[in-house]
N, C-alpha and C positions, 0 to 999 in steps of 0.2 A: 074214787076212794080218796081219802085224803091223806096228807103225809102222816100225820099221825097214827093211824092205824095202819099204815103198812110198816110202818116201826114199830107197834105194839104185836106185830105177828113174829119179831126176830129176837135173837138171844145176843147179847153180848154186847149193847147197842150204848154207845158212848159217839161223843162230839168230835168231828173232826176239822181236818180243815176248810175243806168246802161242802159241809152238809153232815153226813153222821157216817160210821163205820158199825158192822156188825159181823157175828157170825157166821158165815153162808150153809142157809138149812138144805142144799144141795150134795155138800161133801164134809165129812169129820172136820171140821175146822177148830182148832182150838184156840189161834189167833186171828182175829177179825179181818177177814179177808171181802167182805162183802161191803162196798160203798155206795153211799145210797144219797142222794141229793136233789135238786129241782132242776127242770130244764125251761126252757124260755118260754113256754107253754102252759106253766104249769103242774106238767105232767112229773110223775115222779121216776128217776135216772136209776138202776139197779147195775153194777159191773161186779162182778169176783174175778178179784185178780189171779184166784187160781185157776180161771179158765172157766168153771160153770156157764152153760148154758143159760141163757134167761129162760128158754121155756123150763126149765128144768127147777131153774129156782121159782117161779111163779107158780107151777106143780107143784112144790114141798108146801109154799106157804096157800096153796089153792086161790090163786090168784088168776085173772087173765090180765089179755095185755090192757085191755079196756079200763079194767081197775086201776091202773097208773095213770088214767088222762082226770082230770077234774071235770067235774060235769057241769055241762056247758047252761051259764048264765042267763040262754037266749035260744031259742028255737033256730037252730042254725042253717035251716032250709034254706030260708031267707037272707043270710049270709053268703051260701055256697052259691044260690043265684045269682045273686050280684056280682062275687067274682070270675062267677066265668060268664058272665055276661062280659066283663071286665077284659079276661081275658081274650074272648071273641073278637073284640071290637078292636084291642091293640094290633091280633094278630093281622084284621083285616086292612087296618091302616098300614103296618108293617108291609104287608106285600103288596098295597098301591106305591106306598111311598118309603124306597129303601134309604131315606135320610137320617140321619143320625141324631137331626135334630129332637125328636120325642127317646131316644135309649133313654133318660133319666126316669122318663114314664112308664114306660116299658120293663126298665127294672121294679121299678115301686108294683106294679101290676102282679110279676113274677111275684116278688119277696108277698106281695099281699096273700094272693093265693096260695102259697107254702104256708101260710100263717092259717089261714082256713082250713086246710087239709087236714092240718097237726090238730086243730083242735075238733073234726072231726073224727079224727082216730084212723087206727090202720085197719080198720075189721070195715073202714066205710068205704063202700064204690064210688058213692061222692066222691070222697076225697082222691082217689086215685084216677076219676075224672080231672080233676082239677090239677093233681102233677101231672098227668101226660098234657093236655092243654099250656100248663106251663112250662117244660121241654119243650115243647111244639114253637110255643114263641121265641124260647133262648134258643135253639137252632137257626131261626129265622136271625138272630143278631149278630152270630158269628159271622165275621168278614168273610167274602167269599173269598 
């Protein structure tokens, strides 16, 4: 869903400083307690400072969590296979060779697949394939 319509579903909606402030259709709010912004994904950020629940605020505005990820540009099978192929193959390297020499790749491999997962969404077993694989390697980098 895009950011403009999950603003056109709220009341009170005025610019703030990092992204917009509104209403929260959660609780009687009469000053804008609800801030609403983008996150590095895309995806669209919901917090009430008065404590509101997210699912509770996606319930008023019948929302899921899904509706706040942008829909993806690219058939992203073929994305998630790559990076856990990715992942696979650093891990395997990783416990031949406990060198330090590859952590720079190793991280890029991590941060990659975190990057997959988010734009797969949290409703995907893909993507939770993909952080436990990524845990799986950052365990493997911690000194012993």
């Amino acid at each position: 869903m895009e950011y403009e319509r999950v603003l056109a579903r709220l009341e009170g909606v005025h610019r703030a400083r990092r992204g917009w402030a509104a209403r929260c259709p959660a609780h009687e709010d009469r000053t804008p307690s609800l801030s609403i912004s983008l996150g590095d994904q895309g995806q669209v950020l919901l917090y009430c400072f008065a404590g509101c629940a997210l699912a509770r605020i996606l319930d008023c505005l019948r929302l899921t969590v899904r509706d706040l990820y942008p829909e993806p540009a690219m058939d992203l099978t073929d994305v998630h296979q790559e990076a856990l192929r990715q992942l696979r193959a650093q891990h395997r390297r990783r416990q031949h060779d406990q060198g330090a020499a590859q952590d720079a790749q190793c991280w890029a491999v991590i941060r990659h697949a975190r990057g997959v997962a988010t734009r797969l969404g949290p409703d995907s077993a893909a993507a939770w394939e993909l952080l436990e694989g990524a845990a799986a390697l950052e365990t493997l980098m911690q000194p012993a």
